[in-house]
Structures are given as structure tokens and as C-alpha cells.
N, CA, C and O atoms as CSV, one atom per row, in Angstrom:
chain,resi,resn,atom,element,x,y,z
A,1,UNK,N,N,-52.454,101.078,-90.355
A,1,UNK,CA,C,-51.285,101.706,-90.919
A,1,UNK,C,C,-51.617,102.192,-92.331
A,1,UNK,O,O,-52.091,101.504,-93.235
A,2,UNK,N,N,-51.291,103.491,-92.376
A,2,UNK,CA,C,-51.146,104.233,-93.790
A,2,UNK,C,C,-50.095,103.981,-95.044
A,2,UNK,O,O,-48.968,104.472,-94.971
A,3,UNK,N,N,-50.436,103.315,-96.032
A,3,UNK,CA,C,-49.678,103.031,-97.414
A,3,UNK,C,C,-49.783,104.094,-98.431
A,3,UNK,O,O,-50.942,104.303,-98.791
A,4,UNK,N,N,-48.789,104.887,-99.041
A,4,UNK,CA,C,-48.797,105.145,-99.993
A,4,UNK,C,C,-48.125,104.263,-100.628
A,4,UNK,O,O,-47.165,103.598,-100.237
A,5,UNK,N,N,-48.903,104.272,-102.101
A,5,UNK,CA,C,-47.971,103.906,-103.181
A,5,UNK,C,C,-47.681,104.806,-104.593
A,5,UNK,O,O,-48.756,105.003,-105.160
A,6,UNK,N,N,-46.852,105.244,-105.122
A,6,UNK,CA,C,-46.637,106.037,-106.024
A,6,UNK,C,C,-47.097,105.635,-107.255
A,6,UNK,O,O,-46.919,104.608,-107.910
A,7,UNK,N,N,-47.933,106.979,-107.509
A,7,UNK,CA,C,-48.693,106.686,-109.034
A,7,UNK,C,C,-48.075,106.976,-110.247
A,7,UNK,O,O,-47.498,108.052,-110.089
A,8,UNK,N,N,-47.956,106.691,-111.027
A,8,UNK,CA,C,-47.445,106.701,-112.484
A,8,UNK,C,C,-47.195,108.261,-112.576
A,8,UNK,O,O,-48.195,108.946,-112.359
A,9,UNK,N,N,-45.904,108.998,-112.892
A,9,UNK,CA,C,-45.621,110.012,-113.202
A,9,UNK,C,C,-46.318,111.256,-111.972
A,9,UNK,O,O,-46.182,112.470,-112.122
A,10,UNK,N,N,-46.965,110.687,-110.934
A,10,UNK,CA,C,-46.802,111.273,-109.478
A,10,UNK,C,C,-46.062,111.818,-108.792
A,10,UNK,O,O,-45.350,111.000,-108.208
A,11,UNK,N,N,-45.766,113.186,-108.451
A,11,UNK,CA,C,-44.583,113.812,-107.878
A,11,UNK,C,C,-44.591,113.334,-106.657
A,11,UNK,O,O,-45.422,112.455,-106.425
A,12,UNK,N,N,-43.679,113.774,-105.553
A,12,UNK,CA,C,-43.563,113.914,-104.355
A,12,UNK,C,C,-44.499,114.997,-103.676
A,12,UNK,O,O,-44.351,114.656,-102.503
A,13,UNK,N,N,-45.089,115.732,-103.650
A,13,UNK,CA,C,-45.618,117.113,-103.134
A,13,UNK,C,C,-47.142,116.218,-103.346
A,13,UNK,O,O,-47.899,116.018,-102.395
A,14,UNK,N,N,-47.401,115.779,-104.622
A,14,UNK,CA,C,-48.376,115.714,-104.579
A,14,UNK,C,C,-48.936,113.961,-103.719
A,14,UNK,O,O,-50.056,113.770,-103.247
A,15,UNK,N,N,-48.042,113.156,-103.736
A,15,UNK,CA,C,-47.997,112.007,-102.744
A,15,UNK,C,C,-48.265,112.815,-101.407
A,15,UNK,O,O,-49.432,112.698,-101.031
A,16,UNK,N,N,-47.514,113.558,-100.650
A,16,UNK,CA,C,-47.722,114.076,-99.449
A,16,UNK,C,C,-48.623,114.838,-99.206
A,16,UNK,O,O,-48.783,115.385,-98.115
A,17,UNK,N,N,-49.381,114.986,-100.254
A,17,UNK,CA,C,-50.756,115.703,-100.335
A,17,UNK,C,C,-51.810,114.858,-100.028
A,17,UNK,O,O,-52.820,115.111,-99.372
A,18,UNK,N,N,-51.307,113.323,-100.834
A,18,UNK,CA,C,-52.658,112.299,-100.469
A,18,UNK,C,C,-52.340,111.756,-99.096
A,18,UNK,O,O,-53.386,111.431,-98.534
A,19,UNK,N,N,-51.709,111.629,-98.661
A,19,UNK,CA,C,-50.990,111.191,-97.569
A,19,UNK,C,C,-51.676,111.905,-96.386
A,19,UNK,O,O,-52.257,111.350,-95.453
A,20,UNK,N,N,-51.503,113.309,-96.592
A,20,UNK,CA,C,-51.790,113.700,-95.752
A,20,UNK,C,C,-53.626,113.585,-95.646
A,20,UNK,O,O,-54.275,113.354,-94.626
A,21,UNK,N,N,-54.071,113.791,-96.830
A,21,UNK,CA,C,-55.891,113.532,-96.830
A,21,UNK,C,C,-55.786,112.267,-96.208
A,21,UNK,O,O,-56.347,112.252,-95.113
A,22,UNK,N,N,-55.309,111.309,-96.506
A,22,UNK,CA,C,-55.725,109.852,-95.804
A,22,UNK,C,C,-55.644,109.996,-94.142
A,22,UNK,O,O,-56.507,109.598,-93.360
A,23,UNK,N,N,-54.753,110.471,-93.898
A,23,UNK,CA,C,-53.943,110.264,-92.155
A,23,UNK,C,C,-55.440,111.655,-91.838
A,23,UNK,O,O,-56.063,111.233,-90.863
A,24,UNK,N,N,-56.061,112.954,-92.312
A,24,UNK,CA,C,-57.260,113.197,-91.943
A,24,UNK,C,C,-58.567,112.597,-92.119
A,24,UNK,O,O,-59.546,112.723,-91.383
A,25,UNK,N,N,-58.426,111.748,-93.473
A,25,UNK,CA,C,-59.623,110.644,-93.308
A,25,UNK,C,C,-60.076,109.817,-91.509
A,25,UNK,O,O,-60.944,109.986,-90.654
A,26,UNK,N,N,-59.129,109.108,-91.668
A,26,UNK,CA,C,-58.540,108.662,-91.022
A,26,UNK,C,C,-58.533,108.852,-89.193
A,26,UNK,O,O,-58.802,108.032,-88.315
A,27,UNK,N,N,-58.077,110.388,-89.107
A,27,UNK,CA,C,-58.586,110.736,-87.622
A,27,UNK,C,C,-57.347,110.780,-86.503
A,27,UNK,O,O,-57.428,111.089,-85.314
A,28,UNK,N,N,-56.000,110.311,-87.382
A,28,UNK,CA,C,-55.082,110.456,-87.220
A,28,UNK,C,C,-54.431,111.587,-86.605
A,28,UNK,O,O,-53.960,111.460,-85.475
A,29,UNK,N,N,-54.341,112.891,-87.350
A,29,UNK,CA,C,-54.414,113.954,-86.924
A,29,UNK,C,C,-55.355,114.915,-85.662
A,29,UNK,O,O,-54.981,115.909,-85.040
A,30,UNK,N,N,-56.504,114.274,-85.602
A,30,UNK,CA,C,-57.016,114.564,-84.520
A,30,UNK,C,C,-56.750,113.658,-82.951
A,30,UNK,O,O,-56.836,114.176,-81.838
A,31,UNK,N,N,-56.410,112.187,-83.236
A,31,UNK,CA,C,-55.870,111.782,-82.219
A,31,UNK,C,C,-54.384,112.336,-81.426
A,31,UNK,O,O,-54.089,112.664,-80.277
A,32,UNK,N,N,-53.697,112.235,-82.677
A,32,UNK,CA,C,-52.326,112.939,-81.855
A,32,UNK,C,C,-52.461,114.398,-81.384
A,32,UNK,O,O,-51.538,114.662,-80.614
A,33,UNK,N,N,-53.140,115.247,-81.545
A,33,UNK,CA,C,-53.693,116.735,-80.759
A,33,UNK,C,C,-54.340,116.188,-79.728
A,33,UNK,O,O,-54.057,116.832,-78.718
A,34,UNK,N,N,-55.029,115.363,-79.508
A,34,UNK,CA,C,-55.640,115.074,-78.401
A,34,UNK,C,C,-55.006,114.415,-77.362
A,34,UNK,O,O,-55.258,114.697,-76.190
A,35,UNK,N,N,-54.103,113.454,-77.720
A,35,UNK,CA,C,-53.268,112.783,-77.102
A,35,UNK,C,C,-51.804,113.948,-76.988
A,35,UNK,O,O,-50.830,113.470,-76.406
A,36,UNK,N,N,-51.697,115.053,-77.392
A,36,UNK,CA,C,-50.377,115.593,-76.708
A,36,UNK,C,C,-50.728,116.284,-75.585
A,36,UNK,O,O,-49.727,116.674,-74.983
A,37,UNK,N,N,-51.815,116.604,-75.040
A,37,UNK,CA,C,-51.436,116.524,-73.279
A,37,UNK,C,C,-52.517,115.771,-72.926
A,37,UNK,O,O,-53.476,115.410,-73.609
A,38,UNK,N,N,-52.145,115.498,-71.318
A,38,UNK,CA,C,-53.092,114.697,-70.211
A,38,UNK,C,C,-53.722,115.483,-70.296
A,38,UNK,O,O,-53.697,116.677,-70.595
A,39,UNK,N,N,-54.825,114.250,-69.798
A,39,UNK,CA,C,-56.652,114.819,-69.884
A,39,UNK,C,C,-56.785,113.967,-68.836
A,39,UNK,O,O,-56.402,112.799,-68.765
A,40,UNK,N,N,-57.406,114.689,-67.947
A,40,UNK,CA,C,-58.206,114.192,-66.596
A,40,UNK,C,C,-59.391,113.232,-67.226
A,40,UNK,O,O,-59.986,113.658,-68.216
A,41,UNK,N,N,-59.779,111.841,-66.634
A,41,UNK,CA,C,-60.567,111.139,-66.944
A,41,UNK,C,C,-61.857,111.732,-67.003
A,41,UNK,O,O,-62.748,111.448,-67.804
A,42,UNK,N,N,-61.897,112.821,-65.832
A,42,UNK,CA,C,-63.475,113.190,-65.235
A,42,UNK,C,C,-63.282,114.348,-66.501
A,42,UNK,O,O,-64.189,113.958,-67.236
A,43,UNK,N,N,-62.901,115.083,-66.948
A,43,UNK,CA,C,-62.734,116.165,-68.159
A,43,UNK,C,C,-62.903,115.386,-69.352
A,43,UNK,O,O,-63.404,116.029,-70.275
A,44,UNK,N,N,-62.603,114.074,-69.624
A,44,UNK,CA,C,-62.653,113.018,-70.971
A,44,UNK,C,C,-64.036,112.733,-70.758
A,44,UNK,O,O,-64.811,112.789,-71.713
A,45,UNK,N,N,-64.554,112.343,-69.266
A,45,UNK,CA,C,-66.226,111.888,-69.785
A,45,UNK,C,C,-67.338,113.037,-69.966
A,45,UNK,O,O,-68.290,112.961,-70.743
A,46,UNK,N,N,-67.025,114.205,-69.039
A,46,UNK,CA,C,-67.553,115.449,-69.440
A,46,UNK,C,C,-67.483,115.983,-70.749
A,46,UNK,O,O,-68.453,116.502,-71.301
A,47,UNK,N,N,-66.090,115.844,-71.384
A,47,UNK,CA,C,-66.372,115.984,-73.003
A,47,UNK,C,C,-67.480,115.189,-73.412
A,47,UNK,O,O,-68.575,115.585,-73.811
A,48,UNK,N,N,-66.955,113.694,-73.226
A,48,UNK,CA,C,-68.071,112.901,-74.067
A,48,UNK,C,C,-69.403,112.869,-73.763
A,48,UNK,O,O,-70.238,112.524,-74.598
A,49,UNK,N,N,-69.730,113.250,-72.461
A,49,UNK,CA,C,-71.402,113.868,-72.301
A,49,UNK,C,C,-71.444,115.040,-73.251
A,49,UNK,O,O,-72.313,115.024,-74.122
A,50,UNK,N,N,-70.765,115.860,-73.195
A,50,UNK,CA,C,-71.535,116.896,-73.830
A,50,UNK,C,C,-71.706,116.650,-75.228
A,50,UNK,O,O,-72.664,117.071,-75.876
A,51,UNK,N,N,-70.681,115.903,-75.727
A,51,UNK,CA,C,-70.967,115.705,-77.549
A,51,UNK,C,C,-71.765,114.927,-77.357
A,51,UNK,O,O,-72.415,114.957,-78.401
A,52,UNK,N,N,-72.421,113.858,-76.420
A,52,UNK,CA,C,-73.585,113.060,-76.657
A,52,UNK,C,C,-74.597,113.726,-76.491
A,52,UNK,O,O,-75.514,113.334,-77.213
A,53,UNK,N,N,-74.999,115.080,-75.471
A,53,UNK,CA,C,-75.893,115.841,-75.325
A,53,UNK,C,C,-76.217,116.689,-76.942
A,53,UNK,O,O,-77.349,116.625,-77.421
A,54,UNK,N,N,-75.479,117.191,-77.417
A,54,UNK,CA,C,-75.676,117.366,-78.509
A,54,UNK,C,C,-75.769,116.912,-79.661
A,54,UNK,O,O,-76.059,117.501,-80.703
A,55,UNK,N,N,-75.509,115.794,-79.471
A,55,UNK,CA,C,-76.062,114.577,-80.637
A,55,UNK,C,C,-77.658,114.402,-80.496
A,55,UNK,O,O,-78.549,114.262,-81.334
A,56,UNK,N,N,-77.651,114.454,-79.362
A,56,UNK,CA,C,-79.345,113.953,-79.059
A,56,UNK,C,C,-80.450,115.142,-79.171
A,56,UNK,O,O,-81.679,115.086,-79.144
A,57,UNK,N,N,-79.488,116.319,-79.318
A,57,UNK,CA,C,-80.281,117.860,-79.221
A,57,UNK,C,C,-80.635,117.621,-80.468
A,57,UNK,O,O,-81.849,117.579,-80.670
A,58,UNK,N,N,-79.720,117.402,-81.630
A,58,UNK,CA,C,-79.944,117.446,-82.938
A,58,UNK,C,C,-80.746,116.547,-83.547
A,58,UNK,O,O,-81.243,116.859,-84.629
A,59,UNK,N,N,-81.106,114.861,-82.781
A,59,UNK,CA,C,-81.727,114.102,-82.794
A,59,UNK,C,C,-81.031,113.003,-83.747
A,59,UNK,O,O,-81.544,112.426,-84.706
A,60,UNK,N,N,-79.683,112.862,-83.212
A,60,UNK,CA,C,-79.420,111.473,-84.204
A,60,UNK,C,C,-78.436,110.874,-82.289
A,60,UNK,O,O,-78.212,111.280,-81.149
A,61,UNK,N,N,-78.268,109.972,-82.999
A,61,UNK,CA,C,-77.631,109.536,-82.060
A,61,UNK,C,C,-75.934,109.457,-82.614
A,61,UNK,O,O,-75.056,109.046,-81.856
């Protein structure tokens, strides 16, 4: 779970600014796009082959 806490003479705009960097730190934002529609299991491991295929093209794991 994500905490802000308000900094000394910190606006609002700019709180929802860090807020929002944390929740993309984070990965937040990419889970809920991923999770708003069904994904076929066999389409979820075919993704994840291919980003592993290209992990290994590039040579890291």
C-alpha cells in the first residue's frame, strides 16, 4: 500500500504528482491495464516466452 504524507508547505498538485511517480515506481499502473481485460492463460505464457526469449537474445536473464 501507497502512503503519502504531506510535506511542509507542499501543495496538493504537487502531492498527486509524487503519488502518482510512486504507484509507477511501483508497477501499479501497469498491473491494472493488464488486469482490465481477460487474458487467455495460453496468450499469458506466450507473452511470457517471448519476453524471456528476448531477455536471453540480449543476454541477461
Amino acid at each position: 500500500m501507497i502512503k503519502i504524507r504531506a510535506r511542509a508547505g507542499e501543495s496538493v498538485q504537487q502531492m498527486v504528482k509524487r503519488f502518482k511517480k510512486m504507484c509507477e515506481k511501483e508497477g501499479l499502473i501497469r498491473d491494472i491495464k493488464r488486469n482490465s481485460y481477460y487474458e487467455k492463460p495460453s496468450e499469458r505464457n506466450r507473452r511470457r516466452r517471448r519476453k524471456a526469449q528476448r531477455a536471453a537474445a540480449l543476454g541477461r536473464r
